[in-house]
C-alpha positions in Angstrom: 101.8 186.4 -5.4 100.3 183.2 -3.6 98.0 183.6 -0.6 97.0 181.6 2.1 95.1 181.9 5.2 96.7 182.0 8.9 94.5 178.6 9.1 96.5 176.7 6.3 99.7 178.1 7.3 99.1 176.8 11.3 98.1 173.2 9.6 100.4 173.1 6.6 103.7 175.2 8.0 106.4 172.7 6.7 105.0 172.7 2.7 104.1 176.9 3.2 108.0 177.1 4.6 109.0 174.7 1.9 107.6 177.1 -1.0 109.1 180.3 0.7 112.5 178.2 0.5 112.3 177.7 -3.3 111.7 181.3 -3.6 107.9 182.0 -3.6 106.5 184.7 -1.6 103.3 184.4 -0.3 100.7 187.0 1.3 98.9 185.9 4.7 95.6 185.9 5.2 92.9 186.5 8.0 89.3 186.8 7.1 90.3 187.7 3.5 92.7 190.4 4.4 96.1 190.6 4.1 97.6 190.5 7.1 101.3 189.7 6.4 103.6 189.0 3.4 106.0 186.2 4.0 109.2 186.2 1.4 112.3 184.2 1.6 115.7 186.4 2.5 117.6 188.4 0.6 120.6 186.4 -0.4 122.7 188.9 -2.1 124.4 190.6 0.8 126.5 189.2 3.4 123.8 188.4 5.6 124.3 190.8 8.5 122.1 193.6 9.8 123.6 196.7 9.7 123.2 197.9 13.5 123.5 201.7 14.7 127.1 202.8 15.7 126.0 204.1 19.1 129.3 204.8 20.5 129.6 207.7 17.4 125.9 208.6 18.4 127.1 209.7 22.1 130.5 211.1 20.8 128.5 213.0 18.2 125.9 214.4 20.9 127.9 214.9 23.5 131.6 215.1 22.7 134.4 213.9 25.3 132.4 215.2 27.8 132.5 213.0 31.0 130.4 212.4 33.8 131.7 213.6 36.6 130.2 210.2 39.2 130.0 206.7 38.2 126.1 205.7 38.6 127.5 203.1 41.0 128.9 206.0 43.0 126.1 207.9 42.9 123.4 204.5 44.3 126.1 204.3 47.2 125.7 207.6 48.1 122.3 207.8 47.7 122.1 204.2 49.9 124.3 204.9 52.1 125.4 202.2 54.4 122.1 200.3 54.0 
């Protein structure tokens, strides 16, 4: 693996981009220490970023249990007839 300083990469970003494009991946430096590893994408999947299901996560925690107020209901009271 290629490195190159933050330096180079701040003066040179289109040809360091251009290399990680054709598939090189190259480690960052700062003072001679690795500071960050930059590789092009992983092609072979579909692209997409598998996110949490949250609605399962609250069904899963707490069931079909309902509040009982809205939050909204709850600031008017709270508020009153500000």
């Amino acid at each position: 693996m290629n490195r190159t300083s933050i330096r180079e990469l701040k003066h040179s970003t289109s040809q360091v981009l251009e290399k990680v494009r054709l598939g090189e991946s190259l480690e960052i430096t700062r003072h001679n220490e690795v500071v960050a590893v930059l590789s092009p994408p992983n092609r072979k999947g579909s692209g997409r970023i598998a996110r949490p299901d949250f609605a399962q996560r609250l069904k899963d925690q707490w069931g079909d249990r309902v509040l009982s107020k809205t939050t909204t209901e709850v600031i008017r009271e709270e508020h009153g007839d500000r």
